[in-house]
C-alpha positions in Angstrom: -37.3 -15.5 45.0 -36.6 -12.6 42.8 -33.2 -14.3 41.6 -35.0 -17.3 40.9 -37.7 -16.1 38.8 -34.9 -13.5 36.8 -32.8 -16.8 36.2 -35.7 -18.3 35.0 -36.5 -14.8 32.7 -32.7 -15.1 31.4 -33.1 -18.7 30.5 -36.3 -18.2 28.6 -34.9 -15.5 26.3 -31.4 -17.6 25.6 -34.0 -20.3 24.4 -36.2 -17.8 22.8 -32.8 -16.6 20.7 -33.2 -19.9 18.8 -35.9 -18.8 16.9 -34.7 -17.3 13.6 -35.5 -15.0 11.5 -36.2 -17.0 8.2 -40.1 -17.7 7.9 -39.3 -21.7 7.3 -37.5 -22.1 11.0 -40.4 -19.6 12.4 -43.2 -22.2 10.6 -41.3 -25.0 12.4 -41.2 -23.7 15.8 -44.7 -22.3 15.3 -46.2 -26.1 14.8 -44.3 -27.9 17.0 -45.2 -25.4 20.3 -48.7 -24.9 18.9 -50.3 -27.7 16.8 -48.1 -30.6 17.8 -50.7 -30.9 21.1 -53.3 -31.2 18.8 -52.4 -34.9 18.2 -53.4 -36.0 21.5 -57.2 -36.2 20.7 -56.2 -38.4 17.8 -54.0 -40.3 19.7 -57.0 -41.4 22.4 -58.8 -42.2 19.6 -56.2 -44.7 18.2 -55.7 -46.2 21.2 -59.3 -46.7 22.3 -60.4 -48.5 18.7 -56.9 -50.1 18.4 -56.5 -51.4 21.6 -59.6 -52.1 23.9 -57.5 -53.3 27.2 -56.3 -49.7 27.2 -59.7 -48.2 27.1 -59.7 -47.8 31.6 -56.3 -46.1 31.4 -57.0 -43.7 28.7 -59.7 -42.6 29.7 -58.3 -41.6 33.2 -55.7 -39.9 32.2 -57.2 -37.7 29.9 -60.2 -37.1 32.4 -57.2 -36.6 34.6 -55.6 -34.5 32.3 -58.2 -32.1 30.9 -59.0 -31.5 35.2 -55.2 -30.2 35.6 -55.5 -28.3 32.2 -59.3 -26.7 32.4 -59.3 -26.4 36.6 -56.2 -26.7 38.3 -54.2 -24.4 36.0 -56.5 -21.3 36.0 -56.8 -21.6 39.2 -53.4 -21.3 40.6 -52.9 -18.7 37.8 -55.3 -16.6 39.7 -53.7 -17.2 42.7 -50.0 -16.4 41.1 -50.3 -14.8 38.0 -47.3 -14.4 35.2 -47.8 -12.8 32.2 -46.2 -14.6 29.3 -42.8 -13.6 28.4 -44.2 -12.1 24.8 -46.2 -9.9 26.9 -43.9 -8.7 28.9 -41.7 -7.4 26.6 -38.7 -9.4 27.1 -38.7 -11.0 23.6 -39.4 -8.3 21.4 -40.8 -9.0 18.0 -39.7 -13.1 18.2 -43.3 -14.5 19.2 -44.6 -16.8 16.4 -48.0 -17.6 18.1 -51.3 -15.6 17.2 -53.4 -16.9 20.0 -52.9 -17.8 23.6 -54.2 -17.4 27.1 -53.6 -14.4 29.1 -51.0 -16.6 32.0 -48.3 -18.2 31.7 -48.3 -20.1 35.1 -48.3 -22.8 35.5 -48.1 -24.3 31.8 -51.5 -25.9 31.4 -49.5 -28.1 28.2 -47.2 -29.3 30.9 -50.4 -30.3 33.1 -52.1 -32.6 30.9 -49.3 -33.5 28.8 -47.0 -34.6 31.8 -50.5 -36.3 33.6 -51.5 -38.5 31.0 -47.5 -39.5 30.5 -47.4 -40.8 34.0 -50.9 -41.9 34.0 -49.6 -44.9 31.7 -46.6 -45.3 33.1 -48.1 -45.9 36.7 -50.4 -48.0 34.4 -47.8 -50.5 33.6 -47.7 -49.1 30.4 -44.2 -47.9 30.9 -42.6 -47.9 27.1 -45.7 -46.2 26.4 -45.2 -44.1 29.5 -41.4 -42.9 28.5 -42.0 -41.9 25.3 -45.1 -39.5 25.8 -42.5 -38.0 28.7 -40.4 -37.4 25.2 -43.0 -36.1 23.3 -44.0 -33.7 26.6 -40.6 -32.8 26.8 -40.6 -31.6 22.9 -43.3 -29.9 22.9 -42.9 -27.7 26.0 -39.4 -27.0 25.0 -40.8 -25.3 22.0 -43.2 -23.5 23.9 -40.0 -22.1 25.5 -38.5 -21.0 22.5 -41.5 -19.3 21.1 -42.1 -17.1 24.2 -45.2 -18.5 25.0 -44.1 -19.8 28.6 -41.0 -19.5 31.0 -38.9 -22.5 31.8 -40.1 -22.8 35.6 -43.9 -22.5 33.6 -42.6 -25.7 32.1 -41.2 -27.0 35.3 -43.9 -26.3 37.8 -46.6 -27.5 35.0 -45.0 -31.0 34.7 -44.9 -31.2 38.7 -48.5 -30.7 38.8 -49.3 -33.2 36.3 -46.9 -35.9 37.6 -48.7 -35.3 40.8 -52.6 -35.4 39.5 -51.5 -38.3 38.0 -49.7 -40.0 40.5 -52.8 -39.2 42.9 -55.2 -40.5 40.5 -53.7 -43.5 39.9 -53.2 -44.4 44.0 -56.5 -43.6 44.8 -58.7 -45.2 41.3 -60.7 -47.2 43.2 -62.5 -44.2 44.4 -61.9 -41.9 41.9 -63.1 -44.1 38.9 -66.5 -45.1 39.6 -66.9 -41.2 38.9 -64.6 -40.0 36.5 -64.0 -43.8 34.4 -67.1 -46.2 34.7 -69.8 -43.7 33.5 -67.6 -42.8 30.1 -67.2 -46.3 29.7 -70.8 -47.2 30.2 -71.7 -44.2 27.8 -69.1 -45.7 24.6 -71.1 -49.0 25.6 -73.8 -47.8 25.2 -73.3 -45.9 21.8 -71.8 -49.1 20.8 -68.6 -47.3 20.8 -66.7 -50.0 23.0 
């Protein structure tokens, strides 16, 4: 295990060597890891006024979504905590980010941005699907660079998500009349949808 997790320390840093010194290439990395996420809200939006037969399948996976990010994540991180690699010292003065959660396990980006990626793929959705797996992939790679997570963060985050998602999707029937239905009836209701 301790091989495993030093690999995965050595990785991190050769990634983190990317980062330059030059304030341009540090305001590049710095928006892509941090405020490329940020998007996401805006894309739900888009999609539920643009295209009202994806409505169901947005909204479950980013209900499905914000539970790996806000529960799932903090939990396990209290169970197996990591410090982030800025904090523990193995990327000296290369960190480019001014705020971020105390743990680095799992990646709570990965979570939510691989769940709702496989929540439209499962949907059908799968050109959709594909390229938010690119986008996820982007930005947790530059999460990487900047010293914000280790690769297995990445790794293990994306697992969990794939698998929220995957379990969402196989058991819907059950799980929407909670999580999708009363959103729905809400947007109705606010004239909204």
């Amino acid at each position: 295990m301790n091989n495993l997790i030093q690999f995965d320390e050595n990785i991190s840093v050769q990634l983190n060597k990317l980062v330059s010194d030059s304030n341009a290439n540090n305001i590049f990395w710095k928006y892509s890891a941090e405020y490329l996420t940020y998007f996401v809200p805006f894309f739900f939006v888009y999609l539920w006024f643009a295209f009202p037969k994806l409505r169901e399948v947005s909204l479950r996976t980013a209900v499905i979504g914000v539970i790996g990010w806000q529960v799932i994540a903090p939990l396990i991180a209290k169970i197996w905590f990591r410090a982030r690699p800025v904090d523990m010292g193995l990327l000296g003065e290369k960190e480019v980010l001014f705020k971020r959660p105390s743990y680095s396990f799992p990646s709570d980006h990965a979570i939510f941005l691989f769940s709702v990626a496989t929540g439209f793929y499962l949907a059908g959705y799968k050109r959709l699907g594909i390229a938010l797996y690119i986008v996820a992939l982007f930005i947790t790679f530059f999460r990487v660079v900047v010293g914000v997570h280790f690769v297995g963060d990445i790794i293990v985050g994306a697992l969990i998500g794939i698998a929220i998602a995957w379990l969402a999707w196989h058991y819907r029937e059950a799980l929407d009349p909670i999580f999708v239905r009363p959103f729905l009836m809400i947007a109705k209701w606010l004239r909204l949808g």
